[in-house]
N, C-alpha and C positions, 0 to 999 in steps of 0.2 A: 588404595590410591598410592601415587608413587610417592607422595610429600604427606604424612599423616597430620603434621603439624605445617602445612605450608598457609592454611587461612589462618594460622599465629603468628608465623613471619613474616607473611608477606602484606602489602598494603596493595588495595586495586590500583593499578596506572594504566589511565587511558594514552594511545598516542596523538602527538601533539598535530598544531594546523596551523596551519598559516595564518600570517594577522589579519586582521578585520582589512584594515588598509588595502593587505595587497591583493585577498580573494574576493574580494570588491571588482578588481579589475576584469575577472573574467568569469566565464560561467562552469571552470571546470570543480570537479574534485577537489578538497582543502586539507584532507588528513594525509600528518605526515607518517612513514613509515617507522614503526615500532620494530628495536631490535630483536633480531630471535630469541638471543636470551633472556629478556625480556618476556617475549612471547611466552614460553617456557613457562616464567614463574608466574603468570598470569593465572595459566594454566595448574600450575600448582595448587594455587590458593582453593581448588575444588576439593570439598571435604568430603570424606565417607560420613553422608549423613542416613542413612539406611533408607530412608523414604526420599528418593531423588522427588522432589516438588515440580522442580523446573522442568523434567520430561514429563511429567504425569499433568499437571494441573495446568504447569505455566505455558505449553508448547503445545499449540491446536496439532503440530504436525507429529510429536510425542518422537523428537527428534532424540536421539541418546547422548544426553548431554555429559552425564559424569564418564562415559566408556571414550567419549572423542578426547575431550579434557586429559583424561591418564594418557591416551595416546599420544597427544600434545607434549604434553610432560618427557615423556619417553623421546622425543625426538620420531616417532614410529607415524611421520607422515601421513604416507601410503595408506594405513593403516585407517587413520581418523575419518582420512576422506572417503576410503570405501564405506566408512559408519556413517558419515553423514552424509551419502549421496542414498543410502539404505533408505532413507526419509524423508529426503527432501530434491527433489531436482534442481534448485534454484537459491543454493545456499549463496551466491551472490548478490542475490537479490535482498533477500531477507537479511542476509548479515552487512546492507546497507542500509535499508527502510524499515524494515520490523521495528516497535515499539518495542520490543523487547519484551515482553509478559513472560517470560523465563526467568530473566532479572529479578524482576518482583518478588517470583515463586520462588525465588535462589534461598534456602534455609539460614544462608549466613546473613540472609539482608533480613535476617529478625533484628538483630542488634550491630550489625557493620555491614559496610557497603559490599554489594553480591558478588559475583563470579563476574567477568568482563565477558559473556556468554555469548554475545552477538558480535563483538570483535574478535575473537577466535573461530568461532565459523568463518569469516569471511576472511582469516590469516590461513585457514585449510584449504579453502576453495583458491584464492588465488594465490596459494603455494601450490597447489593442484596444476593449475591454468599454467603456470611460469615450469612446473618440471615437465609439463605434456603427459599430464599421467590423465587429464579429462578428454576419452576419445568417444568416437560413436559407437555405439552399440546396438547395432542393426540386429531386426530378429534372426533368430534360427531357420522357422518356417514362415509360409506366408496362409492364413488361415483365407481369403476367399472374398473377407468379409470388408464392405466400405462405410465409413464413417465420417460426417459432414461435423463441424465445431466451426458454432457460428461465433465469434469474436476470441481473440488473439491475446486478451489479458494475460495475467499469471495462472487462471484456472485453467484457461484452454491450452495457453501451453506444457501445461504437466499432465491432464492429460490426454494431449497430444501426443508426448511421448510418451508414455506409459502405455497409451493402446497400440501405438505403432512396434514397440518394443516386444507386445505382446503378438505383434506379426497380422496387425490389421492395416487395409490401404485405409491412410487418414489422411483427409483436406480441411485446410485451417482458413477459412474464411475469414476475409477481415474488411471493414468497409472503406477503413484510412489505406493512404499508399502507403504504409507501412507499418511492418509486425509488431507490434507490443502493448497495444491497448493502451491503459493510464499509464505504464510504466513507460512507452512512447512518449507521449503526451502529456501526459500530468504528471511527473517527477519532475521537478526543475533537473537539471544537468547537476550543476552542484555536489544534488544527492545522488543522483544516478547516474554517468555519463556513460552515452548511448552505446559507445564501444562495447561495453559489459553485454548487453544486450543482443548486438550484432554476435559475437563468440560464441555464444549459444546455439544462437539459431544455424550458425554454420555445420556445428555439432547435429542439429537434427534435422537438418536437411542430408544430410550423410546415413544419416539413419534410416530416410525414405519416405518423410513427413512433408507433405506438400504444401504450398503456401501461396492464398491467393490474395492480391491485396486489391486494391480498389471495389470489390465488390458490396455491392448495399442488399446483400440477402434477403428477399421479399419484394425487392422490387427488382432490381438486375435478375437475378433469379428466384421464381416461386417458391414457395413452401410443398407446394403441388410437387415442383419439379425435383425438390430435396427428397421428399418422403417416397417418390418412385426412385430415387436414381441411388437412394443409400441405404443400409439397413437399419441403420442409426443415426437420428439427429442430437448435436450434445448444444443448448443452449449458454452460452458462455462468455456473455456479453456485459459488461460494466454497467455499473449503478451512475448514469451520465444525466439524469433528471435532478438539475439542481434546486433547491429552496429559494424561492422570489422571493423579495420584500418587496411588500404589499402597502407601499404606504405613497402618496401625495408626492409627484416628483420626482417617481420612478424610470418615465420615460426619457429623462435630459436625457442628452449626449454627455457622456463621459461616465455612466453606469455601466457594468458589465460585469459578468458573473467570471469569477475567477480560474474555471475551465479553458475561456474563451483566452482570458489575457496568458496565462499559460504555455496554454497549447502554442498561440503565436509568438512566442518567445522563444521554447522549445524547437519551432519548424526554422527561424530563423537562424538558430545556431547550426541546423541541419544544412543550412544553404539555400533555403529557399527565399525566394523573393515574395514579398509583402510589402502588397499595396500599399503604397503612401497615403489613402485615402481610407482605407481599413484597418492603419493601426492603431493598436492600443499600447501607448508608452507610459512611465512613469516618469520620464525627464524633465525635469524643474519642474514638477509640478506636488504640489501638497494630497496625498494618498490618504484615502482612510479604507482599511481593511474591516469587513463588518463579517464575525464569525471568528471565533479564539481556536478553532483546532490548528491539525496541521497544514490542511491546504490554505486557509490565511498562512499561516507561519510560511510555506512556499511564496506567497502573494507577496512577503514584507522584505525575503531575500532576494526576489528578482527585482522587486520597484528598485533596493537598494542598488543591486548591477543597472538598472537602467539609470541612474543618477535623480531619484526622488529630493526634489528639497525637504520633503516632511513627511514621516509614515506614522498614521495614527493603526493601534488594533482597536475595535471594541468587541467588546462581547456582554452578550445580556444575562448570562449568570453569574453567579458571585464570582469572588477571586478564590480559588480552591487555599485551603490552608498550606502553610507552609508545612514540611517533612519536620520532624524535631528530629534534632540528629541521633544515631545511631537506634532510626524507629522505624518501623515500614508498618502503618495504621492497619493494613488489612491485608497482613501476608497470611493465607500464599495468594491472594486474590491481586489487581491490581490495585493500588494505592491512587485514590482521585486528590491528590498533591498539586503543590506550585513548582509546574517546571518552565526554562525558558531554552525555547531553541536553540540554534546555532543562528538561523536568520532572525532571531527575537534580540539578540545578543549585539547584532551586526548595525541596531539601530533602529526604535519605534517607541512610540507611546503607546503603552498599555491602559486599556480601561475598561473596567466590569463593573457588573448592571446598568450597563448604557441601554435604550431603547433608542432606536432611529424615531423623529414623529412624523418625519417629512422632508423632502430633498426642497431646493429652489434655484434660481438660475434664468436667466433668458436665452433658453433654447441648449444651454450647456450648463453643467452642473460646477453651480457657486458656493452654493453652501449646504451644511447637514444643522438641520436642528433636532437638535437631542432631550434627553431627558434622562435621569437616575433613577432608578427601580431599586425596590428589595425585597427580600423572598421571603414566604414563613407557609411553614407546612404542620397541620396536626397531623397526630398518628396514624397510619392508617389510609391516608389520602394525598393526593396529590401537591408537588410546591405550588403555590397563589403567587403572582410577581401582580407586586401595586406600586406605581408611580408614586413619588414623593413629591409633593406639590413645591414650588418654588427651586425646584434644581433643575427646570428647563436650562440649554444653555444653546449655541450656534458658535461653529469652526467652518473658516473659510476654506472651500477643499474644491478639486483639481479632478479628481479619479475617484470613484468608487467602487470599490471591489468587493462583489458578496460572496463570501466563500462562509453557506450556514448549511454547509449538506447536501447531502443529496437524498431523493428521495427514492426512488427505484430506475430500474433498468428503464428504458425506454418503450413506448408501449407501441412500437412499430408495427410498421404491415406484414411483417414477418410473424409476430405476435400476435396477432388480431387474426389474422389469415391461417395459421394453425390452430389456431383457438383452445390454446391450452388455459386452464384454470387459473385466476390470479388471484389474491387476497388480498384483506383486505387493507395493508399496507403497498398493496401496487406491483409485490413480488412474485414468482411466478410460482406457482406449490407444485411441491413432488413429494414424493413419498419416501421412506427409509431408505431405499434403494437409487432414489435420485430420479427415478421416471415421475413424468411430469403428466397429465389429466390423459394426455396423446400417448396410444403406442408406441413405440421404439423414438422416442423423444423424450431426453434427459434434459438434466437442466442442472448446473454449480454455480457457486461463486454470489457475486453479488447478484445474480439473476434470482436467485431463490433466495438470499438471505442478505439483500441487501447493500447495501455500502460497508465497508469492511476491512478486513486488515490483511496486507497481502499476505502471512503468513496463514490464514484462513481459507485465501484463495487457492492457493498453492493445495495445502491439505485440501478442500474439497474436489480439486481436480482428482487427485488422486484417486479419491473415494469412486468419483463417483467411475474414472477409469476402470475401477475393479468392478464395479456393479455392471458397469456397460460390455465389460470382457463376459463376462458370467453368463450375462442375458445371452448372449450370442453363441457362447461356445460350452454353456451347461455349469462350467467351474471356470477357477482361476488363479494361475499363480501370481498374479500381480498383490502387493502389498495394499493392507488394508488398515494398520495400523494409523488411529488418528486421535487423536481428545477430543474432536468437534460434537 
């Protein structure tokens, strides 16, 4: 490493954001710019710990974390980014939204705060974008062969380019007017502004990568008509079957699943017009977000921009323990700790072992009546959650937002109509190689495994790019290198 003693030196520093106050006002970006030399010593702090964790264990994409890092250090730009684009096509992405499970795995986060691992990729990638050294890279030859990729996530678009790269004509189906799946539509701006996005895709359409958007695959066009007109179909469609709650009062006005409130937030900032009569606002109004991940945590940072008087979160499992300092409970695995967003931070009341019992309201939703729950598990078997009699309680509320998951891909006419194999969590099965029940019909991402994390998506594109090259062309020199 260029600093042997630099995680003795150096202390981790994140770069800073702007106040609560003023990125309140708008829906962009909030972190500020970290100096290079800065940068640098960030970068430093990476130890020669012999067993790198965070590329092997931590990183589904087995991204080379300590090789970019010395590069880093080095000032040897060029260098880092050609290593991490070796692995990942969308380090933009991920070194915006990734949880980071690298972090976790970081050797130094056994007893002091880890490598800054997910802000240095995204210091490469858009030092990359800002020298122009991120160009297209169009095949050499053109192999013959066509390839249909139904939805435009982060799976489909890696590989997207990854088969196109490998010199296949490939069309990127999408049923929204436009390309990027949940990172379209389900990222608040905030976290991802769309710009990032767009850059990309200029990048692979340069490449020769086609892009069709309004299409609803199975119904605008057949499954009939895919599996004659291409050699390969790649199924690559997001986990969009949200979790209902199922309780008394479901139906008011003013429930809505937090995809829906989202996404129309999302398209507004895009320019588009929305209905006076179809919206869903948070404006003066009292919000309870019902589901502790992070798409509540998105739900609690836009009510905030839309001007929320009150945002409650609940969630029905306990409150995860606090970190003791200088501990990581379960490294190199992830650590089920008390963390709080950036939109958790911006303003809400949290509360765990809440159970919803019932919504009420005439005709619109008035209030939540709730209840406290607590958990106890024997050995061996599953947690038991039982109501605690007398902690019933009712908050007057405005908005309900359920953001408790999702459950699988959609089970479209596109689906039904190929008839490939599903399980019995609702996802689609493929085999080692990503082929799905159907000949020359693949399948990645959350389509096979569910709702996810986009650095998983990302890696299973790739995967399964390689397997789909193979199938077609005997071998392959596409990268297959993954932890998944």
């Amino acid at each position: 490493m260029g600093d042997p003693i630099g995680f003795k030196t150096y202390k981790r520093k994140m770069p800073g954001k702007k106040s609560i106050q003023e990125r309140l006002k708008d829906f962009k970006e909030f972190t500020l710019p970290l100096p290079e030399d800065e940068q640098k010593i960030q970068a430093a702090r990476c130890m020669d710990c012999g067993i790198p964790y965070c590329h092997g264990i931590g990183c589904p994409l087995a991204n080379l974390i300590p090789t970019f890092n010395d590069l880093v250090f080095r000032g040897r730009w060029k260098e880092a980014l050609d290593i991490l684009h070796s692995t990942n096509n969308f380090p933009e992405f991920t070194g915006r939204i990734c949880p980071a499970p690298c972090e976790a795995a970081c050797t130094l986060s056994i007893n002091d705060d880890p490598i800054t691992i997910e802000l240095i990729e995204c210091l490469i990638i858009e030092h990359g974008w800002k020298e122009g050294w991120v160009l297209p890279e169009p095949p050499e030859f053109e192999s013959g062969k066509r390839i249909a990729i139904v939805g435009s996530g982060p799976t489909g678009l890696a590989a997207a380019q990854q088969l196109r790269r490998a010199g296949h004509d490939v069309t990127l189906f999408e049923k929204a007017d436009r390309i990027g799946g949940l990172l379209r539509y389900g990222i608040p701006d905030f976290k991802l502004e769309k710009r990032v996005i767009d850059r990309r895709l200029e990048q692979m359409r340069a490449e020769g990568v086609k892009f069709e958007t309004g299409v609803n695959v199975g119904e605008d066009l057949s499954a009939r008509y895919l599996l004659k007109s291409f050699d390969v179909v790649c199924l690559t469609a997001g986990s969009r079957t949200p979790r209902d709650l199922k309780v008394e009062g479901r139906n008011l006005d003013g429930i809505h699943f937090a995809m829906d409130f989202l996404t129309q937030q999302n398209r507004h900032n895009a320019g588009d017009r929305i209905d006076p009569t179809q919206e869903i606002t948070a404006k003066d109004k009292i919000v309870v977000v019902i589901g502790g991940g992070d798409t509540g945590s998105d739900c609690i940072g836009t009510s905030n921009r839309q001007g929320a008087k009150k945002v409650y979160q609940f969630e029905i499992l306990p409150r995860p323990q606090e970190q003791p300092n200088m501990t990581n409970p379960n490294w190199p695995n992830w650590p089920v700790i008390m963390r709080t967003s950036t939109s958790q931070e911006e303003g809400c009341e949290r509360r765990w072992c809440i159970s919803t019992k019932k919504l009420t309201g005439s005709g619109k939703i008035e209030k939540l009546h709730g209840i406290e729950v607590e958990w106890s598990q024997q050995p061996g078997s599953r947690p038991v959650m039982k109501e605690i009699a007398g902690s019933e309680f009712e908050i007057n509320v405005n908005l309900v937002l359920l953001a408790m998951g999702f459950e699988h891909v959609e089970h479209d006419r596109l689906i039904t109509d190929l008839g490939v194999a599903i399980d019995h969590r609702g996802n689609v099965v493929i085999n080692e190689k990503y082929m799905t029940s159907i000949q020359n019909v693949f399948a990645a991402g959350d389509t096979a495994m569910g709702a996810s994390l986009v650095v998983k998506a990302i890696a299973q594109g790739r995967q399964m790019a390689h397997y789909v090259d193979s199938y077609l062309m005997g071998s392959s020199e596409l990268p297959l290198s993954s932890n998944i």
